[in-house]
N, C-alpha and C positions, 0 to 999 in steps of 0.2 A: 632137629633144628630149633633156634631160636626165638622166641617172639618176640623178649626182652632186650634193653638194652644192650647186656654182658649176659657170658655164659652162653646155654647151648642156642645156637641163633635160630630159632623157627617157632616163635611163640607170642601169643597175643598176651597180656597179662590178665590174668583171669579179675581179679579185684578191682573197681576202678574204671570200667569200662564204661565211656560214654554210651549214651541212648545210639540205638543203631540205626538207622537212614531207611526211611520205608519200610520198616519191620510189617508192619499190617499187608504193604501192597505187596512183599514177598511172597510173605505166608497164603496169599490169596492166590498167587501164581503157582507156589508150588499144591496148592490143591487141586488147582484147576488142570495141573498137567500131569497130575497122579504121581508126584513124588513122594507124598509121605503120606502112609494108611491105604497104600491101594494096590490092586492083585500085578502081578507081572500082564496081563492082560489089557491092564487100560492102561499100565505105562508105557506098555508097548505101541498102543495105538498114538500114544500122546507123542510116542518118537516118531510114528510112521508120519504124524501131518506136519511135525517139527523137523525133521531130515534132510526133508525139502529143498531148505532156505538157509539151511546152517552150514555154511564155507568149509572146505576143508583145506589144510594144509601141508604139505609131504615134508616131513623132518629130513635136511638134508644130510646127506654122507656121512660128514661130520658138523656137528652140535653145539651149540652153547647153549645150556638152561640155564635161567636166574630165576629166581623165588622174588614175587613183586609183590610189598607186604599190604596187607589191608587193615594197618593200625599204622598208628603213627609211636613210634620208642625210641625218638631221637635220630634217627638215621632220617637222609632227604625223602618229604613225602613228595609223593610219585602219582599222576594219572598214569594208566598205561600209555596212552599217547605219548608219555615224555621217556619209556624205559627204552634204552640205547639200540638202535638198530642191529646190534652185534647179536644180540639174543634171539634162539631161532625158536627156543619154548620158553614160555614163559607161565612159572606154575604160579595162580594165583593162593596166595596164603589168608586164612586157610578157609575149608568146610567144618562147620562144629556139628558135633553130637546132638541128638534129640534126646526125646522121652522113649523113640521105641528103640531096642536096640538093634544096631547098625544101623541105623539111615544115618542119612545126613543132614545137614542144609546149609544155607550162604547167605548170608547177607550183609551188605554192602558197612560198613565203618565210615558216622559222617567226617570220621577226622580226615580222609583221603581226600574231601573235598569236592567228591562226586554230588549235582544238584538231582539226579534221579539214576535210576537205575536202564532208564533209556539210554543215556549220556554212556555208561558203562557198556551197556551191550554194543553201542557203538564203535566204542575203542577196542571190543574185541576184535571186533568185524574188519574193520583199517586194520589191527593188525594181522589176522588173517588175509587179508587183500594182499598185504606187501609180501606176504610169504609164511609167516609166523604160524606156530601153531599156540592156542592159549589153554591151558590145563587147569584143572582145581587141585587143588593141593590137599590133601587129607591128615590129619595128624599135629604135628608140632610135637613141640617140648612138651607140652602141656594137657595133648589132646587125646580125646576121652570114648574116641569111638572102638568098640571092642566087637569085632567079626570071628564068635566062636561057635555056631551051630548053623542048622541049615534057616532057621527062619531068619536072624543076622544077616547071613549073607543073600538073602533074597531083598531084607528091606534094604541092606546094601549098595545093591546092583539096581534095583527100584528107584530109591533116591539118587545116586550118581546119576542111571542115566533119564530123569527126570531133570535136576540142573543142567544137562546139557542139552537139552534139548530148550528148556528157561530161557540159558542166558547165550549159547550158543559157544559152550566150552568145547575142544576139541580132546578132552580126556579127564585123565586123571592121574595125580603124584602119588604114591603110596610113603605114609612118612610117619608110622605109625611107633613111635620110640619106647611104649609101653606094654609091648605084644603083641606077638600075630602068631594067629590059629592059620597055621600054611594049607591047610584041608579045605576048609571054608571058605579064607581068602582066597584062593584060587580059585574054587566054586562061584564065587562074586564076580572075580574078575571074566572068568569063565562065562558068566551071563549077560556080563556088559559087551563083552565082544562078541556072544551071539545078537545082539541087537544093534552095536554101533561094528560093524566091521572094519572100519578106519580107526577106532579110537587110539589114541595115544597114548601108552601107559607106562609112567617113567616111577621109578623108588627112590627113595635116599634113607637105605638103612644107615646104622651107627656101624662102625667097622667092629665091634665085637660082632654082629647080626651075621657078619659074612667070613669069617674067620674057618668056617666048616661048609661043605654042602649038608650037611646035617641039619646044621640049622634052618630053625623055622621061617626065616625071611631070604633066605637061600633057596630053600626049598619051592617057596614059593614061586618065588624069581624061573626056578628051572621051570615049575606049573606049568609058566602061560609061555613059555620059551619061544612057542611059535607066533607069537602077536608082543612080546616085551617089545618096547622100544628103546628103554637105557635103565640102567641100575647106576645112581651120580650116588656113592657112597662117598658119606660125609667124613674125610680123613682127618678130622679135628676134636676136639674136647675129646679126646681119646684117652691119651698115654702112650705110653711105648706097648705094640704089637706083635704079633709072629708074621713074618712074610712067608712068602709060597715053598722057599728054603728053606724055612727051619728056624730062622735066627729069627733075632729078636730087633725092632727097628724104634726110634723113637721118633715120634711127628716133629713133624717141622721141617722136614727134609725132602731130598728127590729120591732116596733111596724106602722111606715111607710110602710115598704115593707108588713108587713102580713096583716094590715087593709086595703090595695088597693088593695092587691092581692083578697080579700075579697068579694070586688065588683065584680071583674070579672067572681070569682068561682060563687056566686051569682046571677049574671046578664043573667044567661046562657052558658057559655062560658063551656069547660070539662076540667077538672083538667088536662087531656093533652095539652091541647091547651094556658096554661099561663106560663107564665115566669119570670123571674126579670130581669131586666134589669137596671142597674150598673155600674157605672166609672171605670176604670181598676184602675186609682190612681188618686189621688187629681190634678195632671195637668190636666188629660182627663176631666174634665168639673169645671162650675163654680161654682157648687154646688153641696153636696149631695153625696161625696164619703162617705163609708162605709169600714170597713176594712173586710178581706175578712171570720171573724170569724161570723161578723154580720149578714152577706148572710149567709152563713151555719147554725147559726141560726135559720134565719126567715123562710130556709128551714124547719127545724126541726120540727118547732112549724106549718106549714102550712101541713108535712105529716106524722108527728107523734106526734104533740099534746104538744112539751117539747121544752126547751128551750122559750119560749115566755117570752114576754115582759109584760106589762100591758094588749096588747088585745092580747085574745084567740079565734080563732075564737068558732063556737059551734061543728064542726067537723072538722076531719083529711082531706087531698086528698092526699094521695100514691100516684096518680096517676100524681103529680102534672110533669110538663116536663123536668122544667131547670131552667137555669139562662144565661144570656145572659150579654157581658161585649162590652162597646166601651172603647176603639180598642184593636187586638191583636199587633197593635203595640205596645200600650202604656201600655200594658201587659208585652212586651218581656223588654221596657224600665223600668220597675218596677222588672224584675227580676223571669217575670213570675209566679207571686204570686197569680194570680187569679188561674190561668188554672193549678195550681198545687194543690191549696187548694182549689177553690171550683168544680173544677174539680174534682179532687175524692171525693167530696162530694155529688154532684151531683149523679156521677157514681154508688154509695154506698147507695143512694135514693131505699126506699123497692120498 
């Protein structure tokens, strides 16, 4: 995804980047709760007194994720408080890289507008109350965390589920556009859900990533099969594709979204656990917007058979999750047109 203006939508701009909002009082929280530099042992303990108190939320039947950005690149900036009630996860964008490899950390962008980081944990919390689940998002265009051995995905798994326990995230995005070691990251994932058993763990590969169950963000995906919650693969800044036929499909269509959807329902994956994932409007990426009658659509034709384009798959999934849009910013800057129309459509899903 982008952080920038245009182009792939899920990225902060690396250059340029204002001074960050409580940087000191983060870094002191995340020591104090064993997120970066400390054994699985005392991060453990830091989840056991943090668990407690930290709301959970059940992802409904079917889904809407937006990516709610923590920079400001021209789209509406957003408190959580103000992202559309349509949305049932909401992946905060994003966690950066350290110094060690794999961890992570988070901290808050004063451009958002948030006066402290108490303010913020808050509006997790409301939205957890009304139902929501609120995720960290990992990765971007741009982003620089690499989980390729076993100590990686310990400080991994360390760090994630240290910020969740911080700020009271109820998982994590996998959105890693520059590689993934499927062995590892699963091992990581594998460790956070020994420690958070609820966690929430949603993807948004690029649609080459998912093209094979071969592939290594495939692979993955099948890993933790039995705890995923959705794979919202990004069917945009792509190009023309193979669908689960054979042929050849170009973006921007209902026969794009339902022929890739295709593969994944196919490849193993449960009609819970896929997604679409979709530009909010033609700024949010460089390709492959769709308007929001054409998702509803490829819904239609993916869980009840109608609506389809040229490819039909050979059966229905009702069961299929959602749809998933970057960003709810550039939602709210559109008028809100996703999370109202394919929101209730979604919602309206048998």
């Amino acid at each position: 995804m982008v952080r920038a203006q245009s182009g792939r939508p899920k990225s902060r701009p690396i250059a340029g980047l204002p001074a960050r909002l409580l940087a000191g009082l983060t870094a002191a929280v995340l020591t104090s709760a064993g997120i970066v530099g400390t054994g699985t042992a005392q991060a453990s303990a830091a989840h056991s007194a943090a668990s407690a108190a930290a709301p959970t939320a059940a992802v409904p039947r079917h889904a809407v994720t937006g990516y709610w950005q923590n920079f400001d690149n021209g789209a509406t900036v957003q408190k959580l408080k103000d992202v559309d009630d349509a949305y049932d996860i909401i992946a905060v964008s994003f966690a950066d890289a350290t110094g060690q490899p794999g961890a992570v950390t988070f901290r808050l962008d004063p451009a958002v507008g948030y006066g402290s980081t108490d303010e913020f944990k808050a509006d997790i919390k409301a939205k957890q109350a009304a139902g929501k689940s609120v995720i960290l998002s990992v990765g971007g265009e741009k982003g620089a965390v690499s989980v390729n051995d076993a100590a990686s995905a310990r400080n991994f798994a360390d760090s994630v589920s240290g910020l969740m326990d911080a700020y009271g995230f109820n998982g994590v995005d996998i959105d890693l556009e520059n590689g993934l070691h499927s062995t590892y990251m699963t091992q990581a994932l594998k460790s956070l859900h020994d420690r958070h058993g609820d966690v929430v763990v949603t993807m948004a590969p690029q649609t080459i990533d998912m093209q094979s169950p071969q592939n290594e963000y495939f692979k993955t995906a099948l890993g933790i099969k039995d705890f995923l919650t959705v794979v919202n693969m990004q069917y945009y800044n792509s190009g023309s594709m193979n669908g689960c036929d054979g042929k050849v499909y170009a973006q921007g269509t209902v026969d794009f979204l339902t022929a890739l959807a295709c593969i994944q329902l196919a490849g193993g994956l449960d009609p819970s656990q896929v997604g679409i994932g979709v530009p909010a409007s033609a700024r949010a990426a460089g390709s492959g917007y769709v308007a929001p009658s054409v998702v509803n659509a490829a819904l239609d034709c993916l869980t009840r058979g109608s609506n389809c384009g040229s490819f039909k798959p050979s059966r229905t999934y009702p069961g299929l999750r959602g749809a998933m849009t970057w960003s709810t910013n550039w939602d709210a800057a559109n008028g809100n047109a996703f999370a109202h129309q394919v929101g209730a459509h979604v919602h309206g899903l048998p």
